[in-house]
DRENDORO-421740 format. One record per residue (C-alpha): x, y, z; residue number from 1. Coordinates in steps of 0.5 Angstrom, whole numbers. Layout:
# residues N
PT    xx    yy    zz pos
PT     X     Y     Z NUM
...
# end
This chain:
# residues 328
PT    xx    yy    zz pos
PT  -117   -70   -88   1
PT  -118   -63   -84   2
PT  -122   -61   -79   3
PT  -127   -57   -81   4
PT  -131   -52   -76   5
PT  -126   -56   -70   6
PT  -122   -53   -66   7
PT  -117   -58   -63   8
PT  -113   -57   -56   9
PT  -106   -60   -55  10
PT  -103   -60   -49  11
PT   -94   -60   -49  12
PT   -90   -60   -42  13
PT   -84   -56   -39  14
PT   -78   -59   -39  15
PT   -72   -59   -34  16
PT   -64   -61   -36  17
PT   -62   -65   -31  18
PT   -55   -65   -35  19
PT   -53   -58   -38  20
PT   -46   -58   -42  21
PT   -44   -52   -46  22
PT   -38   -52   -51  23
PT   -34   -46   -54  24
PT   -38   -41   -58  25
PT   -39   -43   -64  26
PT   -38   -38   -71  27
PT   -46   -38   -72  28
PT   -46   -35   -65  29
PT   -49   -42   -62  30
PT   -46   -47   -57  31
PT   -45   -54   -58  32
PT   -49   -58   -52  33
PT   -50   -64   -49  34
PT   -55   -63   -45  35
PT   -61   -69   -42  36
PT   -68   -67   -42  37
PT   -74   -69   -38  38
PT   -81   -67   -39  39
PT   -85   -64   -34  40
PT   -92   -65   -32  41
PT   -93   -57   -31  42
PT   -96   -56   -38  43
PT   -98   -51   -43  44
PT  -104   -51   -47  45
PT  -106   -49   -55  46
PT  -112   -49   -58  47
PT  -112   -47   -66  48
PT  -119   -45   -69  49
PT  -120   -43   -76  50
PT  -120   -36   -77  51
PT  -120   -30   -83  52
PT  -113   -28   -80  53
PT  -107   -31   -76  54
PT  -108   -29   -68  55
PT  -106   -31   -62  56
PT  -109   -28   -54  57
PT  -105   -31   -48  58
PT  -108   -33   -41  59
PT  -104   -34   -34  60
PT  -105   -41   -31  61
PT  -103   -42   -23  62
PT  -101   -36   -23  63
PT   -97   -35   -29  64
PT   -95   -28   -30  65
PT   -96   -27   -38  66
PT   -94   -19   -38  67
PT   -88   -20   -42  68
PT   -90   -25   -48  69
PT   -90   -22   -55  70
PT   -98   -22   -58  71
PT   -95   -20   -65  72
PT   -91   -24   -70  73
PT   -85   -26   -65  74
PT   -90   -31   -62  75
PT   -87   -38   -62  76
PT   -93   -41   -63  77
PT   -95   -36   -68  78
PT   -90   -37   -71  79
PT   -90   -44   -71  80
PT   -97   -45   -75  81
PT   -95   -40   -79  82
PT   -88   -44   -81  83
PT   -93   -51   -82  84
PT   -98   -47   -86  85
PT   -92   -45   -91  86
PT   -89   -52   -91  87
PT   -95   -55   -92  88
PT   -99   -51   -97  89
PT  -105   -49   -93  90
PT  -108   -43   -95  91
PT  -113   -42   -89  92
PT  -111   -38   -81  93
PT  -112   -40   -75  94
PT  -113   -36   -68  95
PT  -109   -40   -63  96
PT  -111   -39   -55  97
PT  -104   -41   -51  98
PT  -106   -42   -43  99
PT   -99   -42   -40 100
PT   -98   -46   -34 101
PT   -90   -45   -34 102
PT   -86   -39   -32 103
PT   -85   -34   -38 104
PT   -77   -34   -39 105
PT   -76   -39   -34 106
PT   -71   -44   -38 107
PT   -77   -49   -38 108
PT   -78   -49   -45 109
PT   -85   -45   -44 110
PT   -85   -42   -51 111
PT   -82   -48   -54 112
PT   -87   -53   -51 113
PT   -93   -47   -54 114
PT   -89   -48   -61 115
PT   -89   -56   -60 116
PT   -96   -55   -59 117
PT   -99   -51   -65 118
PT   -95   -55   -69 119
PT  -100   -62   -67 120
PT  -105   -58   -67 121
PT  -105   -55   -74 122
PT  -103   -61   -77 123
PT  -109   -63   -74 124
PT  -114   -59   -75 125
PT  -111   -58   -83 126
PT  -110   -65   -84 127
PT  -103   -65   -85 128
PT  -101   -72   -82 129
PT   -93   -69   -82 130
PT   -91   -74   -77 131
PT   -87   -73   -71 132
PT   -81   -73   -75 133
PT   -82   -68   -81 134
PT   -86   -64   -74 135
PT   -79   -64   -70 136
PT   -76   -62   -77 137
PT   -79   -56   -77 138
PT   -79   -54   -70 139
PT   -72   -55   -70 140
PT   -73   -48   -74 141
PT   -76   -46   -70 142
PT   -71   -46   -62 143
PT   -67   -52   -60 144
PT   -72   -55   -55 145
PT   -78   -54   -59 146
PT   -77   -62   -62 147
PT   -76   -64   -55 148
PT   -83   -61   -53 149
PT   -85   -66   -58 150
PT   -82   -73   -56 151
PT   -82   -72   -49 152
PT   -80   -76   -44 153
PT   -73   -76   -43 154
PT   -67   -75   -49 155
PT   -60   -74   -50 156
PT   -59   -68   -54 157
PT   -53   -65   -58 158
PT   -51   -61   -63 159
PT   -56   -54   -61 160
PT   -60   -60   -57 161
PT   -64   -61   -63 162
PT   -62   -68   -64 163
PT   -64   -74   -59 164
PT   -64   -79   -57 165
PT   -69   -83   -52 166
PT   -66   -85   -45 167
PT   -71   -91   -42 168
PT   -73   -90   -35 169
PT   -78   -94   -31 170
PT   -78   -89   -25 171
PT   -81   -83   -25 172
PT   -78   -76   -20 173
PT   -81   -72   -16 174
PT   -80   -64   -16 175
PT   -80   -57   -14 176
PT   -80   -50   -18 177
PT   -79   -44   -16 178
PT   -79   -39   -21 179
PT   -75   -33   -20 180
PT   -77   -27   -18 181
PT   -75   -24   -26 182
PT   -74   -27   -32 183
PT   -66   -29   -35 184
PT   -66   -28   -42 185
PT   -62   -34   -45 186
PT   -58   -30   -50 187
PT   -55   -25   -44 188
PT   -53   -33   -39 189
PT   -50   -36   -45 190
PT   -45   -29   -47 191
PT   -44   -29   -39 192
PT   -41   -37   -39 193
PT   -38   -34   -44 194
PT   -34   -28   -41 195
PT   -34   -32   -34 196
PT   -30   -37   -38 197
PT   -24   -32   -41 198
PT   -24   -29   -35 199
PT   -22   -36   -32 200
PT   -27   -36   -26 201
PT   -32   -43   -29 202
PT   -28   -49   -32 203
PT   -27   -49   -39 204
PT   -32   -53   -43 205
PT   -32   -60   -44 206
PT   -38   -62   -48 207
PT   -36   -64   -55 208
PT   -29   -65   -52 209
PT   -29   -73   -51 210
PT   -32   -73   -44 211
PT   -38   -77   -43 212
PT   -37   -78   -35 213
PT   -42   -73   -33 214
PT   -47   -75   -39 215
PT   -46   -83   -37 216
PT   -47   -82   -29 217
PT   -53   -78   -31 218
PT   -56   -85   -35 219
PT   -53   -90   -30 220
PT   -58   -85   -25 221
PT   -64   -86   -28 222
PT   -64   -92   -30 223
PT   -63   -94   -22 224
PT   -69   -90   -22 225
PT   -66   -88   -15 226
PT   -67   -80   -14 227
PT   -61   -80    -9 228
PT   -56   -82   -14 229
PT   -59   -77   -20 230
PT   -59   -72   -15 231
PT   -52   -73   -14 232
PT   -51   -73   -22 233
PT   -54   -66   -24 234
PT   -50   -61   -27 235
PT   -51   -55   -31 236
PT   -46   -51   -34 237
PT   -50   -45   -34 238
PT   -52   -45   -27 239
PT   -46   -40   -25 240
PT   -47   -36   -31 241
PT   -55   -36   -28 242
PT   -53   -35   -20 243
PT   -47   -30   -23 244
PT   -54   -24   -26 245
PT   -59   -27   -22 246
PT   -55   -28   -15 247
PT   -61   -29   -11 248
PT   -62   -36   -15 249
PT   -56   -38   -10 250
PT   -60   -38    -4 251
PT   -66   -41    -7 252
PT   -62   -47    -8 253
PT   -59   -47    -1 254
PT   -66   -45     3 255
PT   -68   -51    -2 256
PT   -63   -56     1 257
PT   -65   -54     8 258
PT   -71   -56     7 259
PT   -70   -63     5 260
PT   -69   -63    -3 261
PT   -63   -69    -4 262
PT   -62   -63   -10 263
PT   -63   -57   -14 264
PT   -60   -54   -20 265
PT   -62   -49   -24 266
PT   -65   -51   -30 267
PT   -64   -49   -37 268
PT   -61   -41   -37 269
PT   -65   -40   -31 270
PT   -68   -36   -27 271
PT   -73   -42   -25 272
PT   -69   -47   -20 273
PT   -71   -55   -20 274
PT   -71   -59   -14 275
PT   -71   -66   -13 276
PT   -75   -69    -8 277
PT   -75   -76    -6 278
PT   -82   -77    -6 279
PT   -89   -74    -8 280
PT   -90   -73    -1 281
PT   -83   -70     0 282
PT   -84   -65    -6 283
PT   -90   -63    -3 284
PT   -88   -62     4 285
PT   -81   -58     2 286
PT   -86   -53    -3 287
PT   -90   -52     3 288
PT   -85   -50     7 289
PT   -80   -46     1 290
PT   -88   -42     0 291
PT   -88   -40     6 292
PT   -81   -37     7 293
PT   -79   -34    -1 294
PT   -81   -28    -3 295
PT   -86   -30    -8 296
PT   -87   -37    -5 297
PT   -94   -37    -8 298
PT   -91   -39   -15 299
PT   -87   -45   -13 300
PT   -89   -52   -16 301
PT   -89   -59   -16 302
PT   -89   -64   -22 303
PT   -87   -70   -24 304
PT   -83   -73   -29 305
PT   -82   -76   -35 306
PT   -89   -74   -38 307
PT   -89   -75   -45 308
PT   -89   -69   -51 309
PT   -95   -66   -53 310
PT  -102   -69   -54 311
PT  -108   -67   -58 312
PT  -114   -66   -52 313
PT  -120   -66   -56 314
PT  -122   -63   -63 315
PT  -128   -61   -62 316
PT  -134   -57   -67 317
PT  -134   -50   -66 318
PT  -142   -48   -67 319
PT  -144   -43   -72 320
PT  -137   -43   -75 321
PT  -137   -42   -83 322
PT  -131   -44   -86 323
PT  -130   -38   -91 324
PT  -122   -41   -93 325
PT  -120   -34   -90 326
PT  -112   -32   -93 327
PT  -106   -30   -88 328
# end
């Protein structure tokens, strides 16, 4: 059943990759991946209203800056809601508030993790009872991470990174952020790992090649729960690419050493460097240092993880609304 005069809140995590591997350029223009996701406790929040129109406002959390998401029909979550409406047969529109919390252009998956979000919350609120699968199925439409936004935790993905497969692990591993001082677009990382790679100045790709030694050192880490020996198993094809249009994120990682991290790796297609601590107490010291001594050190953070995928928070009555079945 829908919710009628509700508005329901989810919340979705970032994500870090603990192991990136990138194949040769496909002719679609994609990259085969093999890739190892964790969900981060460092969120975004969507909430869906009925409304005459489809809409979407923005606001910054901790200091996320939010100058540069689109308020128009490029928005991922809008364009999330819109998609499940379509699919769905529903002829009602929302309005959709998203609080961000993760840097916007980060390679954390904040977009993705919104996309994750509005589609729990509008199969809420409409009534749909998609299910995760048929929601994950949708999202993949929507960007390669949106489906890890939904399952959480931490996976193996393939293919585009659409494809997962749960990793069990009892640990849990505590981090640092620090966002970079501009963002990265993910298009302009891949077209450089590519052109580092013909000019013979990164290795060739192994993903998809048979390979499996990175993937499973990363497993075996995780499993042991150690954070020192996952530290020593993080990878990310796309972190020479990243350093290569970005080079302060080498002194990010180096100054992140120095001050205590077991390791640190670019994540996604950057610019935010990931940190490995190991402890809470160890990630919250190694920020406190890192913020008094990088430029625009008051945007690093701590999370931990795995975190699981996007929630519904509440669904609550929103007062006097009517509603008039508004069209999209």
């Amino acid at each position: 059943m829908p919710l009628p005069n509700a508005q329901v809140t989810v919340r979705a995590p970032a994500k870090v990759n603990l192991l990136l591997e990138v194949g040769p350029r496909r002719d679609d223009g994609f990259h085969d991946l093999v890739t190892v996701f964790q969900a981060l406790s460092l969120y975004e929040e969507v909430t869906a209203a009925p409304a005459a129109e489809f809409s979407v406002t923005v606001e910054g959390v901790d200091g996320t800056d939010v100058a540069d998401v689109p308020l128009d029909g490029t928005n991922l979550a809008l364009r999330a809601a819109r998609l499940l409406a379509e699919r769905g047969g529903v002829d009602e529109a929302v309005a959709l508030h998203v609080r961000k919390g993760v840097p916007v252009a980060g390679g954390m998956a904040g977009g993705s993790a919104d996309a994750a979000a509005a589609l729990v919350a509008c199969d809420a609120l409409w009534g749909l009872h998609a299910g995760l699968d048929a929601l994950a199925e949708l999202g993949a439409e929507l960007g390669s991470d949106v489906p890890f936004g939904l399952h959480g935790r931490t996976a193996v993905g393939t293919g585009r990174g659409t494809r997962l497969a749960p990793v069990l692990t009892d640990a849990t591993f505590s981090w640092v952020l620090v966002p970079g001082a501009r963002g990265l677009s993910t298009p302009a990382v891949y077209a450089e790992c590519d052109r580092l790679r013909a000019a013979g100045q990164v290795p060739a790709p192994t993903a998809q090649a048979g390979d499996e030694s990175r993937l499973r050192a990363v497993e075996a880490a995780l499993r042991s729960g150690d954070p020192a020996q996952l530290g020593a198993a993080l990878a990310n094809d796309l972190q020479a690419p990243a350093c290569s249009l970005a080079p302060e994120l080498a002194g990010t990682l180096a100054a992140g050493c120095a001050a205590g991290a077991l390791a640190g790796v670019v994540s996604g297609s950057g610019p935010t460097v990931a940190l490995l601590a190991a402890s809470a107490a160890e990630a919250e010291r190694i920020a406190g240092e890192l913020a008094a001594e990088l430029p625009g050190g008051a945007r690093v953070r701590t999370a931990t993880g795995p975190v699981p995928g996007a929630r519904v928070l509440e669904a609550v009555a929103v007062p006097g609304h009517r509603r008039d079945g508004g069209g999209r």
